[in-house]
C-alpha positions as semicolon CSV with decimal commas, in nm:
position;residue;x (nm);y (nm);z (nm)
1;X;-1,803;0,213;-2,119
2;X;-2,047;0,495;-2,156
3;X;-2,221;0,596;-1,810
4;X;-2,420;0,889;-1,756
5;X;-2,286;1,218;-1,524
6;X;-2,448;1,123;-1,209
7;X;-2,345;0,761;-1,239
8;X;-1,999;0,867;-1,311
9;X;-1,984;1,055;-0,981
10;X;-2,092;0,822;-0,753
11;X;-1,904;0,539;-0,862
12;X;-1,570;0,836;-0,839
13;X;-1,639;0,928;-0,507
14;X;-1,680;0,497;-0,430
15;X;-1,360;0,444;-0,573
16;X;-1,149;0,699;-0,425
17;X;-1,327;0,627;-0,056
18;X;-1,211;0,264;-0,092
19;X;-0,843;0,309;-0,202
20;X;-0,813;0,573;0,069
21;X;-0,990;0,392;0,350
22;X;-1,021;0,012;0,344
23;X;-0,718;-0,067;0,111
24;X;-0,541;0,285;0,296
25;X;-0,582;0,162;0,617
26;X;-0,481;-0,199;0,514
27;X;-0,112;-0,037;0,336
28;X;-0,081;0,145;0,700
29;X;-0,148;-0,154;0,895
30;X;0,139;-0,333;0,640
31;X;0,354;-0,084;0,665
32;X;0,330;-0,078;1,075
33;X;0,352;-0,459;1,098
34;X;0,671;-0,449;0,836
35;X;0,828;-0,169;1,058
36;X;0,871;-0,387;1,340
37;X;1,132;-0,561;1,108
38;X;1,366;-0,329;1,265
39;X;1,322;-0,434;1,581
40;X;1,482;-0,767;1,469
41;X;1,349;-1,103;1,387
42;X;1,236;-1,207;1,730
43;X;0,969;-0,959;1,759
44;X;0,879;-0,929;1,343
45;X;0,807;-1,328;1,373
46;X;0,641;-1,232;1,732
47;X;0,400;-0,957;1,578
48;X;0,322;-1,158;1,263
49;X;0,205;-1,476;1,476
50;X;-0,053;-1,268;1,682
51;X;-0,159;-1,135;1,351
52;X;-0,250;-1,510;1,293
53;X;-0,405;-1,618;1,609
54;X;-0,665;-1,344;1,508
55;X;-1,011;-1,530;1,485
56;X;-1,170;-1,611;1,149
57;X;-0,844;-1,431;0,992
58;X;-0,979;-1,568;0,652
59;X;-1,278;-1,438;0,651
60;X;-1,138;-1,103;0,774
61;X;-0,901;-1,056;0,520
62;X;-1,150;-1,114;0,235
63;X;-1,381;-0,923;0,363
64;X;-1,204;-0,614;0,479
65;X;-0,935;-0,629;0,251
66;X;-0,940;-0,854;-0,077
67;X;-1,304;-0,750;-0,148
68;X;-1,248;-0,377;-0,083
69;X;-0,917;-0,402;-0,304
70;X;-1,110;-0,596;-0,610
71;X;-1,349;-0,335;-0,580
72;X;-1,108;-0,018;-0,576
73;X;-0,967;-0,182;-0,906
74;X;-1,267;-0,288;-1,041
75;X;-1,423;0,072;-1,033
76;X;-1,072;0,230;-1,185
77;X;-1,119;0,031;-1,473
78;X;-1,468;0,080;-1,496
79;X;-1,436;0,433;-1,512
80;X;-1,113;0,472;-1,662
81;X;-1,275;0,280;-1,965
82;X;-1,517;0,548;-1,958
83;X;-1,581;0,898;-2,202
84;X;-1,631;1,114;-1,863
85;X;-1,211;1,020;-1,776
86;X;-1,073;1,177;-2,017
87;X;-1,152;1,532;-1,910
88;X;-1,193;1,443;-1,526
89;X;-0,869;1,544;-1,351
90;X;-1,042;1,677;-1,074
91;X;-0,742;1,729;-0,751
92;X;-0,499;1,667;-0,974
93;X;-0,287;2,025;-1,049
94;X;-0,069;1,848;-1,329
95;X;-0,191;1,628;-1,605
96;X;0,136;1,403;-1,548
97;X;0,001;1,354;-1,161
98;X;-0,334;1,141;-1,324
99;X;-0,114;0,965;-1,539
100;X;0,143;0,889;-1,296
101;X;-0,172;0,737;-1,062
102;X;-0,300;0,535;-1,345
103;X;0,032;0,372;-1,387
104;X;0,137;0,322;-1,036
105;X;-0,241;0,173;-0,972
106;X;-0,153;-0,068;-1,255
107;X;0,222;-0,185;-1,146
108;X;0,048;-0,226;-0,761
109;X;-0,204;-0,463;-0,919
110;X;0,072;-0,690;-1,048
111;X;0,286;-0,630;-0,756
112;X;0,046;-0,730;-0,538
113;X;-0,052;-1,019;-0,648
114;X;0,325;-1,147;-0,663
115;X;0,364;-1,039;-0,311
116;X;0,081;-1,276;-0,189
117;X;0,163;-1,569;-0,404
118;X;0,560;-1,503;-0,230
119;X;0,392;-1,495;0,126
120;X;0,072;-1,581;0,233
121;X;0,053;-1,854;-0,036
122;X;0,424;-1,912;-0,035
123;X;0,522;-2,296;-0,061
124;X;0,714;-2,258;0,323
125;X;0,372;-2,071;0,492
126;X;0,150;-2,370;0,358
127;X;0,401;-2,612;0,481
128;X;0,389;-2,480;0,792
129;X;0,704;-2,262;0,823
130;X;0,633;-1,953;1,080
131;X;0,992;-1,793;1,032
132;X;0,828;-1,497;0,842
133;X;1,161;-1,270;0,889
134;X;1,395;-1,562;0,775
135;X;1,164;-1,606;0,462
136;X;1,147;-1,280;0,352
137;X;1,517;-1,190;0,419
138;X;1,584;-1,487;0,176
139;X;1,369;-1,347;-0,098
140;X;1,503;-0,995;-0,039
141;X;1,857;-1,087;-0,086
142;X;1,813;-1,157;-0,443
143;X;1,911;-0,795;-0,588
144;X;1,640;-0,840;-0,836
145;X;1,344;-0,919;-0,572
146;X;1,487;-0,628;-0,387
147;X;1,445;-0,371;-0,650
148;X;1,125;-0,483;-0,727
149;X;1,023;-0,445;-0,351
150;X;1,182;-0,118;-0,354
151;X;0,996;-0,070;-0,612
152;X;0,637;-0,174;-0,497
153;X;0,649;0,031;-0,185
154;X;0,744;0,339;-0,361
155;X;0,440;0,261;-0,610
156;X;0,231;0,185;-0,294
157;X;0,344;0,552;-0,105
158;X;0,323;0,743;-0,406
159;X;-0,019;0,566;-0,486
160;X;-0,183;0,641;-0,154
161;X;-0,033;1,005;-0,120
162;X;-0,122;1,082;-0,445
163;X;-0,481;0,970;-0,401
164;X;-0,535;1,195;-0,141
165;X;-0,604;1,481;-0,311
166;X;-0,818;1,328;-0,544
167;X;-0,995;1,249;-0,278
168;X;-1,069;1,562;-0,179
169;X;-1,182;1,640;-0,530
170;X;-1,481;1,426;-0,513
171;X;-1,597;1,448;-0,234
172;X;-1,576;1,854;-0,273
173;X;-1,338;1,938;-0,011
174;X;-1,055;2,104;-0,178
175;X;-1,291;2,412;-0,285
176;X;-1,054;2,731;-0,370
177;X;-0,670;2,725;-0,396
178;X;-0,610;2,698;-0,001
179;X;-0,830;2,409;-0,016
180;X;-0,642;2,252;-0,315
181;X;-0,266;2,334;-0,147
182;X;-0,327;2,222;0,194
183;X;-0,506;1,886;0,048
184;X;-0,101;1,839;-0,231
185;X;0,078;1,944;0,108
186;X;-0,079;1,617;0,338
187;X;-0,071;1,408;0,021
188;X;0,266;1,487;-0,023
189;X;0,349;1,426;0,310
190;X;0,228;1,079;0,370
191;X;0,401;0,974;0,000
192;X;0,718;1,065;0,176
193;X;0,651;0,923;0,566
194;X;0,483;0,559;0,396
195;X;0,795;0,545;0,145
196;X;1,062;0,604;0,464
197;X;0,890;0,339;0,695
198;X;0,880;0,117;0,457
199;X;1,264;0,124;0,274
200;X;1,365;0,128;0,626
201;X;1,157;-0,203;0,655
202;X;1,262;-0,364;0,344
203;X;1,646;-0,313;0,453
204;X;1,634;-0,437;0,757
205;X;1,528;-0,760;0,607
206;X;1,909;-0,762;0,457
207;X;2,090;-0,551;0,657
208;X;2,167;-0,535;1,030
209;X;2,194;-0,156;1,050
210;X;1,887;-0,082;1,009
211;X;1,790;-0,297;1,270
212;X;1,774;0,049;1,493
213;X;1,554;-0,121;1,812
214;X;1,714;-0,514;1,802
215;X;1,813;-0,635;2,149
216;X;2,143;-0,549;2,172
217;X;2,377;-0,830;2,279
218;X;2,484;-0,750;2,664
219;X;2,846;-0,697;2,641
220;X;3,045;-0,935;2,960
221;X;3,211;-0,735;3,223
């Protein structure tokens, strides 16, 4: 899709802002909410019904997320599609790192939309069900659905980490090699905190152990 220079840029800088602050803040907010899965079912259920009983939820959610998240897509496509990509790797140090971005972006979209056809829209939620842990520990102990969990939040951390930089590259503010370190160094960093919190999550789902702050039964004198 041929766009001129200028155009190019602003829609860039548009793009990366979105994935790192609407749909960024949305995979933190996730994350957190998932997290309390290891806290145990009682207070995962607990958190995800006062996550409900927010007013106008709907409305929220499409506007802050699922319209922010079309439009991150949207605009990689747009200019992935166009000449200007090919030779734009701008806060990227390694060719492989765009590439790798690219494809993650791509799995995300398909795991994405799986995850919120398995939940949100899930048969049991529209019928009413409110046992979120019980539901999701059921999917996750089919090894297959686990993998590809596994797999989606290591897409998701490496996707948002990665990003960071290339925000920076837009928006100008990895100027000069310190610049260009520090911004690899945070990105780096939050690949590897998001990925922890949530494998941590997803196995508590299926595994007691790493159910580190559940309520301990009190043990009879």
């Amino acid at each position: 899709m041929p766009l001129t220079d200028p155009t190019y840029q602003r829609l860039k800088r548009l793009q990366v802002w979105t994935g790192a602050v609407p749909v960024g803040l949305f995979l933190l907010s996730h994350l957190a909410t998932n997290a309390r899965a290891i806290a145990g079912a009682r207070v995962f259920d607990d958190t995800a019904h006062t996550i409900w009983r927010i007013p106008y939820l709907v409305a929220v959610e499409i506007v802050l997320i699922a319209l922010p998240m079309l439009l991150h897509v949207m605009l990689g496509i747009v200019l992935g599609l166009s000449p200007q990509a090919a030779g734009d790797a701008r806060g990227y140090p390694r060719p492989w790192m765009l590439v790798a971005q690219r494809a993650s972006g791509f799995f995300l979209v398909v795991y994405v939309i799986f995850h919120i056809s398995a939940t949100r829209l899930s048969l049991a939620r529209l019928s009413g069900d409110t046992h979120l842990f019980d539901m999701t520990a059921r999917t996750l102990s089919n090894p297959f659905m686990l993998v590809f969990h596994i797999a989606g939040v290591l897409a998701a951390a490496f996707h948002f980490g990665n990003g960071l930089p290339a925000l920076a590259g837009p928006w100008g503010l990895d100027r000069g090699a310190r610049g260009q370190a520090q911004a690899q160094r945070i990105g780096l960093g939050a690949t590897i905190v998001l990925a922890l919190v949530g494998l941590c999550a997803l196995f508590a789902f299926v595994n007691p152990a790493f159910r580190f702050l559940s309520p301990r039964a009190a043990v009879a004198p």
